[in-house]
C-alpha angles and dihedrals in degrees: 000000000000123000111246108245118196100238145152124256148153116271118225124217121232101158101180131119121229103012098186121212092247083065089051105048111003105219083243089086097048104108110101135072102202110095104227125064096064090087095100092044089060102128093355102173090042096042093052153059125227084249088063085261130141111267097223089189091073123097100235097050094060100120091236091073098059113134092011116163093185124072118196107201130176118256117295093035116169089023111138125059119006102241122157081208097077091059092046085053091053094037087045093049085063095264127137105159135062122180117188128136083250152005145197109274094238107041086043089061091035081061105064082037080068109038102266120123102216103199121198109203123170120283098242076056088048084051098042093050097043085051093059090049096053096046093048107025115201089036129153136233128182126233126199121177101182091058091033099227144124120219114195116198087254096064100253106140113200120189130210146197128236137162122265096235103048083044084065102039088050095047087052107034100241115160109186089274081049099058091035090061082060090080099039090125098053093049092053087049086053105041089044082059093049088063097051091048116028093022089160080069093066091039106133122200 
């Protein structure tokens, strides 16, 4: 997994409430393990026409938002089924960084699994940030994520929360295989012990 940089970037404007996971990622497209190639389904039925087009009525296709790192969602984004496959679209389509006053549970946790630092602020924030986006389309805001903390163009600083642990995971690029080959050693310690001691356990027909 990719280590999480502070950096500026454009924010990109998807004001809608309640984006389900079905809208991210359509279970259509459901039919690989491997985490990158569903970068170009993100928001299929919304992206698209039904001639394979681009919908140029849809927010992220606004030409503004080309490039963009941030994405700026309504309330409830990520609620729905509890696909994986919703974060790797989002990650894939060159995003790591989500910023909404709140998300589902498990798509919210399935974020920081896959890189991306998904970031609650306040409503009246939310409100506030979306506002600046809309008046001045194609503007940046910058993310740290070691001060915890969001700078508009305009100056308006907007401070978040985040769990230590996730923090650290993020900064360093650690995904749940990455902080279990911490304690290699260890595991090797521990298996070498089992075969000495339990040797029927490593017995191989």
């Amino acid at each position: 997994m990719e280590a999480y940089k502070n950096h500026t970037s454009v924010a990109a404007l998807l004001n809608r409430s309640n984006v389900d996971t079905d809208q991210i990622i359509p279970k259509q497209f459901l039919k690989k393990v491997e985490r990158s190639g569903f970068g170009v389904h993100l928001f299929h039925d919304w992206r698209y026409n039904e001639d394979g087009s681009d919908n140029m009525d849809f927010e992220l296709n606004n030409p503004a938002f080309k490039d963009a790192r941030i994405l700026l969602a309504g309330d409830n984004f990520g609620c729905g089924s509890s696909r994986e496959h919703a974060p790797w679209a989002i990650e894939d389509a060159g995003f790591n960084t989500i910023i909404s006053s709140s998300y589902a549970d498990i798509f919210f946790n399935n974020c920081f699994k896959n890189g991306i630092l998904a970031i609650a602020v306040s409503d009246d924030e939310l409100k506030s940030l979306m506002a600046e986006i809309a008046a001045d389309e194609g503007v940046k805001f910058t993310v740290d994520l070691e001060k915890q903390s969001i700078t508009t163009a305009a100056g308006t600083v907007v401070n978040f929360e985040i769990d230590p642990f996730r923090k650290n995971n993020l900064l360093k690029g650690l995904d749940d295989i990455g902080i279990t080959l911490n304690f290699i050693d260890q595991i090797d310690a521990f298996e070498a012990r089992q075969k000495q001691q339990l040797p029927w356990l490593w017995h191989t027909v």
